[in-house]
N, C-alpha and C positions, 0 to 999 in steps of 0.2 A: 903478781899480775894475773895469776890464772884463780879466780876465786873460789873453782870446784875444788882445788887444789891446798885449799885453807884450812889447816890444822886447828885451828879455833872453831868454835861452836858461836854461833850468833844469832840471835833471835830478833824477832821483827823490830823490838824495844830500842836493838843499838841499829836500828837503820834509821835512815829522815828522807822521807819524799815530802816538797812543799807544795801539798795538795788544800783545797778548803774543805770545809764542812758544809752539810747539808742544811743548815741551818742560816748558814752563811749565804750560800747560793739564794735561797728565798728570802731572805733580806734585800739582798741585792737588786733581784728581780724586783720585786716589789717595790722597792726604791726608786728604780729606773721606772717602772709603770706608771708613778704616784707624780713623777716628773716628763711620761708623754714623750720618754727617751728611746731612739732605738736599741734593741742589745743584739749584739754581733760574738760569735763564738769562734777563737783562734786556737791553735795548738801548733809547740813547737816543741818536735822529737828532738832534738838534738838542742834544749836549752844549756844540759848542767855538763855538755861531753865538753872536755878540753878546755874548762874557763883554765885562766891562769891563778898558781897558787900563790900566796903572799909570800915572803920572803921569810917570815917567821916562823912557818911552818916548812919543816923538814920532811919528806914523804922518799923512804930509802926502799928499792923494792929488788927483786934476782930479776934478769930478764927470763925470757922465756926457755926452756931446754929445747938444745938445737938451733938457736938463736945464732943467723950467719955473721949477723955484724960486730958478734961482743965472745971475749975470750972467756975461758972458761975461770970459774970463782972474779968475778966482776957484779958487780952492784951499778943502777942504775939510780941519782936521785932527780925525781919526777922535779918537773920545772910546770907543766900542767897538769889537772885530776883526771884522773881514770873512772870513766862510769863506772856505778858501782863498786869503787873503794871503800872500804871501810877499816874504822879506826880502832 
């Protein structure tokens, strides 16, 4: 749960943000201009916190130290994803 806390070394390669490309973006535009379309700009902070996980996947994690609601040497398996999890 605490990811400063991760013995693993990870580099930008094993993370995934679903962002586009710039190349992408001018397409688009251009697309929509070539069609006289409006273009509107959204953002949503909180898209990817707490989606639920498939059933398939097993995600086991410690809770946190000091942690009031859970006994000591107890494991928690996530039923939803944790920002910035990684595998």
């Amino acid at each position: 749960v605490l990811g400063n806390k991760d013995p693993a070394q990870w580099t930008k390669a094993d993370c995934y943000a679903p962002v586009t490309s710039l190349p992408v973006v001018r397409f688009l535009t251009a697309f929509a201009v070539s069609k006289k379309c409006t273009l509107k700009q959204g953002d949503c902070k909180n898209a990817f916190v707490q989606s639920t996980l498939p059933d398939s996947e097993v995600v086991i994690v410690r809770p946190p130290a000091g942690c009031p609601i859970s006994s000591p040497n107890t494991y928690w398996r996530l039923r939803k994803s944790l920002y910035g999890l990684r595998r």
